[in-house]
N, C-alpha and C positions, 0 to 999 in steps of 0.2 A: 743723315744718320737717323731722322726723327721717323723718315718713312720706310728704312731696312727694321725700326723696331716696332712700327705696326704689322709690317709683315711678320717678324718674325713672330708676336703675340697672335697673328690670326691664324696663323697655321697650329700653333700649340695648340690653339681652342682648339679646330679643327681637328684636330690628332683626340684630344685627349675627352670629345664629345665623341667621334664616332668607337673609341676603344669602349668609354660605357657604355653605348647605345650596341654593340654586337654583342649581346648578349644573346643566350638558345631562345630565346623570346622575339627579338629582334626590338623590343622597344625599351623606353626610355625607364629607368627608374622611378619607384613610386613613393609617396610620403603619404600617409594617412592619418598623422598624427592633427587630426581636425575636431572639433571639440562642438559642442551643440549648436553655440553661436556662430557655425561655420568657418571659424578664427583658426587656421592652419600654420602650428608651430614646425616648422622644417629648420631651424638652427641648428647649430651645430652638428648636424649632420654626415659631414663629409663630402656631400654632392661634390661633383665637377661639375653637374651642367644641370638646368634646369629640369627638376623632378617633376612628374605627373601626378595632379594636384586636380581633385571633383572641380570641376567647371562652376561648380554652385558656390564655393569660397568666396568670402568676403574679405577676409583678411590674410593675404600670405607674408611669411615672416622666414625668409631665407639669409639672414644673420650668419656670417662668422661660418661658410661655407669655403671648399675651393672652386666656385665657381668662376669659372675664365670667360667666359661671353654667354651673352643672349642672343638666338636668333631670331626670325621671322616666324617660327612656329613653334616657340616655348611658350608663351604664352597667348597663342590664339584660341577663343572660344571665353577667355575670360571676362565678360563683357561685366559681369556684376561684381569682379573685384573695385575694393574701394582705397585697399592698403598694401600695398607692396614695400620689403624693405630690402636688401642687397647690398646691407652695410657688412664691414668689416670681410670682404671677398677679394678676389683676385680679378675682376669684371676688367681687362681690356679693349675688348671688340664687343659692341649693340649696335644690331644690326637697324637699318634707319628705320624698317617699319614693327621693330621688334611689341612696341607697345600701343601699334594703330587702334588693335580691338578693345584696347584699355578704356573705353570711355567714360566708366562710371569711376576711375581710380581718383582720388582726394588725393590719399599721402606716398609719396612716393621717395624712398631714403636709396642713395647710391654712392652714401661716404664712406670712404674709406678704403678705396679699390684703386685699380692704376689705368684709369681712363688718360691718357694724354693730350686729349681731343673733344670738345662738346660739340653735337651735331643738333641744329634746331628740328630736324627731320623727326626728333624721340617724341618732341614734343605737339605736335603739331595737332593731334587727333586727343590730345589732354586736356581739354575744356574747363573740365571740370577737378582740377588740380588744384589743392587748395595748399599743400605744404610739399616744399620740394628740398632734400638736402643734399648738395655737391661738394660736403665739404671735404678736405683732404685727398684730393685724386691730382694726379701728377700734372694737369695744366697749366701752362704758363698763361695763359687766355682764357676769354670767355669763346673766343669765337669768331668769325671773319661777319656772318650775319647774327642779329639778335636770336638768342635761343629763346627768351622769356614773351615772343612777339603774340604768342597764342593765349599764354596762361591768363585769363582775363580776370579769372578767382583765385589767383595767387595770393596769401594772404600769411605765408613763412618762409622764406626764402634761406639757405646756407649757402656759401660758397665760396671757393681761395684755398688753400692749402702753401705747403711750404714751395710751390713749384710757380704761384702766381706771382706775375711780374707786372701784368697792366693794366690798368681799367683803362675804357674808354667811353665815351659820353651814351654812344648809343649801344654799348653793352648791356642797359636796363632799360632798353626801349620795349612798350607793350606793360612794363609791371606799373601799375599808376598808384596803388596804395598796397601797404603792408602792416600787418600788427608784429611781425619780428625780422627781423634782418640780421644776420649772422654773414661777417667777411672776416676771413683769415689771411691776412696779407702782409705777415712777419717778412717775407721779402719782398714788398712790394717797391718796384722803382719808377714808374711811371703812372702816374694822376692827371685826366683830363677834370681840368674844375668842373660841377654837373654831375659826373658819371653818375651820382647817388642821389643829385639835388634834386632828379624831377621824382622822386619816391615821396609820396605825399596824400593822404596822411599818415605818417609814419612811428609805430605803438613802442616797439622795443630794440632797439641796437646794439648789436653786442660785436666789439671790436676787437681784434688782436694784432697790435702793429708794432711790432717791438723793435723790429729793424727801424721803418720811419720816425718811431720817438726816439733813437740814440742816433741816427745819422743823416736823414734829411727830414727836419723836423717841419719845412715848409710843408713837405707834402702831406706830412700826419696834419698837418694846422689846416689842409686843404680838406682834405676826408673829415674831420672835426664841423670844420662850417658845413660840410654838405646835409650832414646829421643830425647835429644839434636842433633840437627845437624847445621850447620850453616845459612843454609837458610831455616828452621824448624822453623815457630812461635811457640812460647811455650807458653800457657795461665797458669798460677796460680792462681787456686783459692781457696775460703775460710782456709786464711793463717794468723796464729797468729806469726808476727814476733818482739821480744820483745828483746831478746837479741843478743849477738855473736854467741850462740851456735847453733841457729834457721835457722842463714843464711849460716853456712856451707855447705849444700846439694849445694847451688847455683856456690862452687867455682868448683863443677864437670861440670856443666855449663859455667862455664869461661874457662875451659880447654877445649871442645868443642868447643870454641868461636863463642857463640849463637849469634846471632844478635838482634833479634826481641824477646823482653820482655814483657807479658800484665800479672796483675795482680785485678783480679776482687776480690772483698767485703775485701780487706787485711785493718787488723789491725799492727800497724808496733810504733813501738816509736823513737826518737831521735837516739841512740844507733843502734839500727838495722839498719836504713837508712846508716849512717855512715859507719856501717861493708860492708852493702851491694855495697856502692858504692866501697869500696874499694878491695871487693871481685872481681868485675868487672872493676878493674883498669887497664888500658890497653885493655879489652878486644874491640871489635869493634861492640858495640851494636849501631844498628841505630835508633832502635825505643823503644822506651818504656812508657809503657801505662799501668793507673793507675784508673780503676773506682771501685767506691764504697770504699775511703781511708779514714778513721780514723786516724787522727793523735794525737797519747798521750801527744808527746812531745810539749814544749816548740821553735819547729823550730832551736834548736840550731847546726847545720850540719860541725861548722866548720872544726872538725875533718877530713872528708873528703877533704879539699880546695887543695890538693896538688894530689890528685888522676886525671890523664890524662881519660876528657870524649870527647875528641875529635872529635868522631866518632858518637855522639849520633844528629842526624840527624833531627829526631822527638819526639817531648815531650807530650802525652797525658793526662791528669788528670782530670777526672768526678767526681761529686758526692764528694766533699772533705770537710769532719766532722773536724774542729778542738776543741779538748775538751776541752782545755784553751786557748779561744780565745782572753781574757785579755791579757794572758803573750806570746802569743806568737808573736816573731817577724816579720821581711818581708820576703820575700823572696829572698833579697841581700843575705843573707847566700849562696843561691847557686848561686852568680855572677860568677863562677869561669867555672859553667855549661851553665847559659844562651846564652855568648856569640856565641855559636856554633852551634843548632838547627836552623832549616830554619823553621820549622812547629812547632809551641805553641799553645795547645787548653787546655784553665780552663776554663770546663764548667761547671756549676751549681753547681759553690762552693763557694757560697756567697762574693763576689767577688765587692766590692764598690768601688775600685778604687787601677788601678797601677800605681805606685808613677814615676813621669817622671825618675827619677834615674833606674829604674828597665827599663825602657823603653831604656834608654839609652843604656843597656847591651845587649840587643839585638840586635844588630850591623848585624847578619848574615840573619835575620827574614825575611820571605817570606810568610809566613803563620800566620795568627793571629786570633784565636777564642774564642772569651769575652763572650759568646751566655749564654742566661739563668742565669746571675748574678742579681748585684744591682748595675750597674753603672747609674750614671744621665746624664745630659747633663754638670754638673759643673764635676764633677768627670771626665767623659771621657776628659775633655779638659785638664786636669791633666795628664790623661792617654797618651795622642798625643802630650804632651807637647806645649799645645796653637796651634799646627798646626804649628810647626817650621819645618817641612820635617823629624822629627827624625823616626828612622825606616823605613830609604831613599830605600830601597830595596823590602819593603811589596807590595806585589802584591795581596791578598786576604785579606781581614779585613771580621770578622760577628761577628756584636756584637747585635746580634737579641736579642730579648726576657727581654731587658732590660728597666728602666723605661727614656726613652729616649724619649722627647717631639716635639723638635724645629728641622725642619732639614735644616733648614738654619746654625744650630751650629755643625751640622756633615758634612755639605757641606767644613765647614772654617777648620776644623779639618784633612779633608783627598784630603784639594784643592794640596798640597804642595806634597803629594805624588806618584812623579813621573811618579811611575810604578806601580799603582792601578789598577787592572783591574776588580775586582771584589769587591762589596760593599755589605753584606747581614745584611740591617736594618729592617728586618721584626718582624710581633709580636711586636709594640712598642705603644707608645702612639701618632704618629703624626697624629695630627685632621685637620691638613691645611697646604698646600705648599704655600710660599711664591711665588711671581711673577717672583724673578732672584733667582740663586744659581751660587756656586763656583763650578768648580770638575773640577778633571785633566782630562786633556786632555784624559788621556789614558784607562779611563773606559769603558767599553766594557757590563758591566752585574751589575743589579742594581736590590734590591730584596726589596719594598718597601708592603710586604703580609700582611694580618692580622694585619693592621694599622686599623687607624680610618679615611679615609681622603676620603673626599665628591667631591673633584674639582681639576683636573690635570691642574698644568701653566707649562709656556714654565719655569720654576726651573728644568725641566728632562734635562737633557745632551742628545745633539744631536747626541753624540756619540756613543750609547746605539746599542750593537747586543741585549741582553737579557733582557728585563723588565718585572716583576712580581708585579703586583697590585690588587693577587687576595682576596678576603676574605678582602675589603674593602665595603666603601657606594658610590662608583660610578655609577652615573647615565647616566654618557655619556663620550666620550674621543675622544678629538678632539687636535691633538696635532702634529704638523708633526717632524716623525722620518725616516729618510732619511735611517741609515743603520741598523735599525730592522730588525732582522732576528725568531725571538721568542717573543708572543705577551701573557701572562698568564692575564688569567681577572677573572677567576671564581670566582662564589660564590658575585659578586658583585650587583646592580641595574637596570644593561643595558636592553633597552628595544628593541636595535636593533644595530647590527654589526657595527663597528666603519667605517669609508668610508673607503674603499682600498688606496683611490691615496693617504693616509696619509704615508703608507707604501710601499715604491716600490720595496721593497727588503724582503718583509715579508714573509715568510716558515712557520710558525707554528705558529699556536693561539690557545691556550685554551679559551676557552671562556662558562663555563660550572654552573648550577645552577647559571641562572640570571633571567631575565624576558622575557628573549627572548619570542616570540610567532609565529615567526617565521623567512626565510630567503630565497632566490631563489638565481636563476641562474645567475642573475645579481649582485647580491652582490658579491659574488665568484669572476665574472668576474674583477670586481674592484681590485684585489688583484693580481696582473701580477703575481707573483712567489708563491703564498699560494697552498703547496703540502699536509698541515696537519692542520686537524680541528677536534675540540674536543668542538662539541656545546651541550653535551647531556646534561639530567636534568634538561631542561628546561619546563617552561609552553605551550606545541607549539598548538597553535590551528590550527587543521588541516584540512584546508581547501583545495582543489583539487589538486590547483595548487603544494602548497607546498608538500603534501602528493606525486603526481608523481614527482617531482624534486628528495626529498631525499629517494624517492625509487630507483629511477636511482643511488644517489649518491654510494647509501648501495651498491650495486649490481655492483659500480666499472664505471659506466658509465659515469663520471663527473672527472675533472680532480684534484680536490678537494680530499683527500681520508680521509674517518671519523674515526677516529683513536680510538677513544672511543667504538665503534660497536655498533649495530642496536638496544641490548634492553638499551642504555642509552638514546633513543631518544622516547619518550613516549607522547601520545595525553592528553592533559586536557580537551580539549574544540573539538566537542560539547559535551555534557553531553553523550552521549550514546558511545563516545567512548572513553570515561575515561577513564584511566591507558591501554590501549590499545597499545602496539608499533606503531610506524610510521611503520614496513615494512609488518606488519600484515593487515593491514588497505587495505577495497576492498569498493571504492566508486562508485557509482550507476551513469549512464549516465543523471538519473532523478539529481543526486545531482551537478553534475561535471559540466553537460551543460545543465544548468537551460533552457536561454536562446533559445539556439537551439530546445532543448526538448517542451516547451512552444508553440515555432514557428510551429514545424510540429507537435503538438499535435493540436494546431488551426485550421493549413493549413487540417489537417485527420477531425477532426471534422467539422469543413468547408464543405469539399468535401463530408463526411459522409449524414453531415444534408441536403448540397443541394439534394444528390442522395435520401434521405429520401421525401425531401418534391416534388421531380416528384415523387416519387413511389406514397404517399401517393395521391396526386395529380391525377395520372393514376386512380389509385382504387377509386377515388371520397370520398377518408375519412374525406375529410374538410366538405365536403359534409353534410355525416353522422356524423359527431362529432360536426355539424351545427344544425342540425335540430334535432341531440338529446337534445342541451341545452336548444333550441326555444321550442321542445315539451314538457322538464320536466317544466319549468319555464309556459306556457300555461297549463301544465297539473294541476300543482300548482295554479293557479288561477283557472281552472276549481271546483277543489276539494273544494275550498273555497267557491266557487258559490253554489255548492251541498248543505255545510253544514248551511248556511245562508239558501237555501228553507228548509231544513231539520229540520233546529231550528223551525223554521216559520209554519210548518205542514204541509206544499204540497207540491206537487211534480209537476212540472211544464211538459207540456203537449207539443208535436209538435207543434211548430206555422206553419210552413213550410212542403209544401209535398216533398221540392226539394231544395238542394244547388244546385247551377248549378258554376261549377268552366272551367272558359274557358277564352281563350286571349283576350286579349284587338284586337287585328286586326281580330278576329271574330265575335267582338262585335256588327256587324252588323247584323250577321244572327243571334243573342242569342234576340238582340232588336226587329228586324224588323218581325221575322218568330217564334221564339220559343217562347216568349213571350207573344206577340196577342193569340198564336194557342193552348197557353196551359191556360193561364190566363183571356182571354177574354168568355165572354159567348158562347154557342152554341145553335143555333134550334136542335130539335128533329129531327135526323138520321132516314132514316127507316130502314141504314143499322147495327143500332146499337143496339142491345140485349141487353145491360145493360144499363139502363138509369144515374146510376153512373158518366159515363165516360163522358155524357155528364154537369157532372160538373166542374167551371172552379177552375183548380188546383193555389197553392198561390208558387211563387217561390222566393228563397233567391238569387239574387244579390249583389256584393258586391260595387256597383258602386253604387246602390240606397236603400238597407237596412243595409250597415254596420253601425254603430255608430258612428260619426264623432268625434275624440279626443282621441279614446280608442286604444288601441295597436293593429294593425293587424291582429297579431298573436290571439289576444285573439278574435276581431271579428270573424275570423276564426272558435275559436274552439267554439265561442258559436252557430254562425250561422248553424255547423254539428250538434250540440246537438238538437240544434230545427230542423232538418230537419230531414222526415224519408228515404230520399234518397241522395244520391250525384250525381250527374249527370256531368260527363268529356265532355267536346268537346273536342274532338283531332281531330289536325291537325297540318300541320308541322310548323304554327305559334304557335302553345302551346310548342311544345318541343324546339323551337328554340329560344323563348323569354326569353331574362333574364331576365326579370323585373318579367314579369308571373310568369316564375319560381320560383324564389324567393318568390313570391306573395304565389303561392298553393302549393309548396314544399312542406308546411308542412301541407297542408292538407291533402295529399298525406300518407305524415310519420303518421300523425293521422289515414286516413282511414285503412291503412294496417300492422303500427305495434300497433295498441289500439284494441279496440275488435271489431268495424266493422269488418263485414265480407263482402265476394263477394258477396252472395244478396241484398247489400244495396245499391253498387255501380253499375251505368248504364253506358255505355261506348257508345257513340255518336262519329263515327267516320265520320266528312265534306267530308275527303277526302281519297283514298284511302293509309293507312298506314299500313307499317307491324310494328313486335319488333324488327328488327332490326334500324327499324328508333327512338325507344325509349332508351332514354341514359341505361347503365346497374344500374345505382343509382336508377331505376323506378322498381327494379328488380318483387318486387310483382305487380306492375302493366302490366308489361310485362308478368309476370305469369298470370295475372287474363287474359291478352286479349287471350292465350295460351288455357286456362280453360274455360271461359264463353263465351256466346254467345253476341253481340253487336249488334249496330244498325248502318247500315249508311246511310247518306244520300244519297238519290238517284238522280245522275245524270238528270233520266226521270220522268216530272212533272206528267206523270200520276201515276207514285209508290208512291207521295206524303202523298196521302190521308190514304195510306197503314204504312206508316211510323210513321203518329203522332195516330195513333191508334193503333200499337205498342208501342209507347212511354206510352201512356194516360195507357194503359193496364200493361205496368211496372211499373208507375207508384204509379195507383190505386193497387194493389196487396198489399194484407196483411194491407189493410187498416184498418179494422174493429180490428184489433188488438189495434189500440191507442185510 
């Protein structure tokens, strides 16, 4: 049967590894979820079969997966993993050389899955194997050969579940010492004596035999002596102890004279407790520890009262169920034990108040933990007996987690206590500190966490190394504590670090999930001796400043060291670098140094635009960027003029044979000489052939035909419109007037970039000029004097007459055209 259900498990795997592995890729599924330290979380996942995983992983954690087998090349290439886990899976079939490449693996977990079989083959190439856990997998064995024959650095061993049935002698053949040992052998029915006794030296045992302590109690008595040693913690757990018979395995335990007793989830009645104390009479247990206790009985113990527990040092008890909580008595039953324990902790076992009588018995007490009950503030004053010094030797009290209001009523309660040095009232109901408080002198660490309290008074003892006030509603703390050495605030209100000189002695501050938003170099500096800070989780808006501070810090460069590490300190603000690390963060010169940047981006543009506006300046573009806006805007009024004769049905005719465009300081010879000689009548020549010319010509002026009132510019372009010529005087007054220039500039822009052409325009040169004496903005007229031929005036008055009959003669030309 055993071997149709390995088959049938190896085929499953087989089935349900090659359905994920055919995928359009043809390989195996991948998990990435691996983190800086190489530590690859793959739980919970869903895998069936082993995921492909960087070869570089240190740590893989394949948890609570449906993985059904390992093969021989799941994990090959892993050679630097150190932790493997494959707990909580379905693993029936690993194949023998599944973990050969594994050499550098330490921990390796495979509980919890349905192996039915252990093969020493897994382990053979494990050297270096330091924790192995097999616990809960369906084997009735360990194995026909030792599995554990190789692991030579085995040093935590697990294994048994509810399906073991044997040990035998050389089933821990190869393991020579251990620091833990864990066997689950609830049904275990055969014990070769040995099987565990060559395990030496042996740290911690933790046992589960619950079948052998209610029905073959020889065998647990045999397991008991294999383990036992006297400085060998022994754990027992899931144990039904009811009667006499139950607790004999333990006195093979007392002949060993175990020391250190824990018993986890035990069921136990009146009658047992009794035997067992007496099983243990005389021996020299110091510690013994009891969580998850059900107790049947009535508390009735006295049976026990004459058994010597001298020796019992520390008293532990968690989690304590009593089933008749009506009948059952106090705990003065066991007066006889109290007196002698230095360390009592009843935690979380409903626990409303100990009766000052029981307080009394505790005469030796040094330790005291009330943590997680139902004490009040009236009940613990019961418990401290009014604050009378009783329990004169208690140096640790924590009575956290209870519903404890007032702490003014635990101040008066533990003022009287000498030698207190430690107070832990955290998790309570205290919404406000009074102004003055009691407390002994000798208090040193005070744990006031997960309160409710809004506002710190000088109620703190000055005397305080340790204060914890984290997981409160603080908004600020302003309090001076002279010999602070550890300052815990997290989780509180604060909007910014508390001032240093409150602290001159302060080392360590938590201060983590507040409101912080930020904090610099100067804060720090306030803190004379602060060597450890733990600010992350904070809201930090990160701004320049602080962004280089705790990038130095991270990086070691500040004398502060951040104990928490770099991804606990994460940007909120500004929005763009949201959830982003502080040491990630790469800020721009534009962002960092606004100011500077600002400045010589002015000072460049500045210097830019000046060298812009000589260049443009040089080239005369104001010029031309001048006289193109004066021409479109004239051109625009011209067009209008068009369309007004246009509407009207004519077309308007030359009124003028001639603009005549020239300076005011030649305005002498245009008045005195051009004028008369071309406007004025003439007699008949007889040296002149065309009687034409002896008509007198009509000339445009702008001094005596412009329009007085109308824009310049526009006289301008209507006086070319009516003229069928231009006529220039140049001379080195035209080109050197700005007034002129400005004036005909744009007559100029009109003549030569509109559609006139060089036959329309006449060029009259007074005096002798080249183009180099014309500015380059003249550029077409510089071409035109280049290209056409001109006229000048003649120095000698007899060429005179030769000149205005040249002019008269360019003038008249193409006349009969309009």
């Amino acid at each position: 049967m055993g071997q149709k259900t390995n088959i049938y498990f190896t085929l499953l795997f087989v089935y349900l590894c090659w359905g994920q592995r055919s995928n359009p890729e043809g390989e195996r599924s991948s998990c990435n979820q691996c983190d800086l330290r190489l530590a690859c979380n793959c739980s919970y996942g869903g895998f069936t079969c082993i995921p492909m995983v960087t070869d570089r992983a240190l740590t893989l954690d394949l948890s609570f997966n449906d993985i059904t087998g390992v093969t021989s090349d799941d994990l090959r290439g892993h050679r630097r993993l150190r932790a493997l886990s494959l707990q909580g899976n379905r693993v029936a079939m690993i194949h023998p050389s599944a973990f050969d490449s594994l050499w550098s693996l330490e921990e390796l977990d495979l509980s919890d899955n349905q192996l039915t079989a252990l093969n020493h083959k897994w382990f053979r190439n494990l050297e270096a194997l330091q924790k192995l856990n097999l616990l809960n997998n369906p084997y009735s064995c360990l194995g026909l050969r030792p599995v554990f024959q190789r692991l030579v650095r085995l040093r935590r061993l697990g294994f048994g579940g509810p399906a073991l049935e044997e040990l035998k002698r050389r089933d821990l053949s190869g393991v020579t010492e251990l620091e833990e040992l864990t066997v689950h052998g609830n049904n275990l029915k055969s014990y070769e004596s040995g099987a565990l006794g060559d395990v030496w030296p042996l740290g911690r045992v933790t046992l589960s035999l619950h079948g052998p302590f209610l029905t073959n109690t020889a065998l647990a008595s045999a397991v008991l002596a294999d383990v036992t040693y006297p400085e060998t913690p022994l754990i027992l757990e899931d144990l039904h102890l009811i009667g006499n018979e139950s607790v004999q395995p333990f006195r093979e335990s007392a002949k060993r004279r175990v020391r250190k007793i824990s018993f986890n989830n035990l069921f136990v009645s009146d009658e047992a407790i009794v035997n067992l104390l007496v099983a243990l009479d005389g021996v020299p247990v110091t510690s013994l520890f009891m969580d998850g206790v059900t107790l049947t009985g009535e508390g009735r113990w006295e049976g026990a009262k004459q058994t010597d527990q001298k020796s019992i040092d520390e008293f532990f008890v968690r989690n304590v169920v009593v089933l008749n909580i009506f009948k059952f008595v106090s705990f003065l039953q066991l007066g006889f034990m109290l007196k002698y324990p230095r360390k009592v902790s009843v935690i979380n076992s409903r626990v409303y108040v100990m009766p000052c009588n029981t307080s009394h018995l505790l005469s030796n007490l040094q330790y005291l933990d009330l943590s997680d009950n139902l004490l009040t503030d009236l009940t613990l004053t019961e418990t401290m007996c009014n604050g009378d010094g009783t329990m004169k030797d208690l140096r640790v009290l924590n009575v956290s987690g209870n519903a404890l209001k007032s702490l003014s009523t635990v101040s008066r309660q533990v003022a009287k206590l000498s030698k207190l040095t430690h107070l832990d009232i955290s998790r309570t109901g205290y919404s406000s500190m009074p102004e003055g408080c009691s407390w002994p002198s000798t208090l040193r660490y005070l744990n006031i966490s997960r309160a409710k309290l809004t506002t710190i008074t000088p109620c703190l003892p000055a005397t305080l190394e340790v204060l914890d006030l984290s997981n409160n509603d603080l908004k600020d703390f302003i309090l001076i504590l002279p010999a602070l050495r550890e300052l815990h605030l997290s989780g509180n209100k604060l909007l910014k670090l508390p001032p240093g000189w409150l602290f001159p002695n302060l080392q360590k501050m938590t201060i983590q999930a507040n409101t912080l938003n930020r904090f610099d170099r100067a804060d720090l500096q306030s803190y004379g001796r602060l060597q450890d800070l733990r600010a992350g989780q904070n809201k930090f808006a990160c701004a320049c400043d602080f962004v280089y501070f705790l990038q130095s810090a991270i990086k070691g460069g500040e004398d502060v060291h951040l104990a928490d590490g770099e991804e606990s300190y994460v940007c909120d603000s500004p929005l763009y670098l949201q959830g982003v690390t502080v040491a990630q963060v790469q800020l721009s010169i534009v962002v960092c140094q606004r100011v500077l940047f600002v400045s010589v981006s002015c000072g460049v543009v500045l210097f830019v635009g000046i060298l812009l506006c000589v260049l443009l300046w040089r080239v005369h573009a104001f010029w031309y960027v001048k006289m193109t806006w004066t021409w479109l805007r004239a051109k625009r009024s011209s067009l209008r003029r068009r369309h007004r004769r246009t509407r009207v049905g004519s077309e308007e005719l030359p009124s003028y044979d001639a603009f005549v465009s020239y300076s005011e300081r030649d305005a002498s010879w245009v008045e005195n000489l051009l004028v008369p000689e071309l406007e004025e009548p003439r007699e008949n020549d007889e040296d002149s052939v065309d009687q034409r010319t002896l008509r007198p010509l009509t000339l445009c002026l702008h001094k005596r035909d412009f329009l007085p009132g109308h824009w310049i510019v526009d006289n301008i372009m209507s006086a070319m419109e009516r003229s069928r010529r231009t006529v220039f005087v140049l001379s080195e007054n035209f080109v050197q007037s700005d007034w002129c220039r400005y004036e005909l500039d744009f007559s100029h822009f009109q003549l030569f970039d509109g559609n006139a052409g060089g036959d329309e325009a006449i060029l009259i040169l007074l005096e002798p000029l080249s183009t180099d004496d014309i500015p380059k903005r003249f550029c077409k007229l510089r071409k035109l004097m280049n290209s056409t031929t001109y006229l000048e005036w003649p120095q000698d008055e007899e060429r005179t007459g030769e000149f205005w009959r040249s002019l008269r003669h360019a003038l008249r030309e193409d006349e009969d055209d309009y």
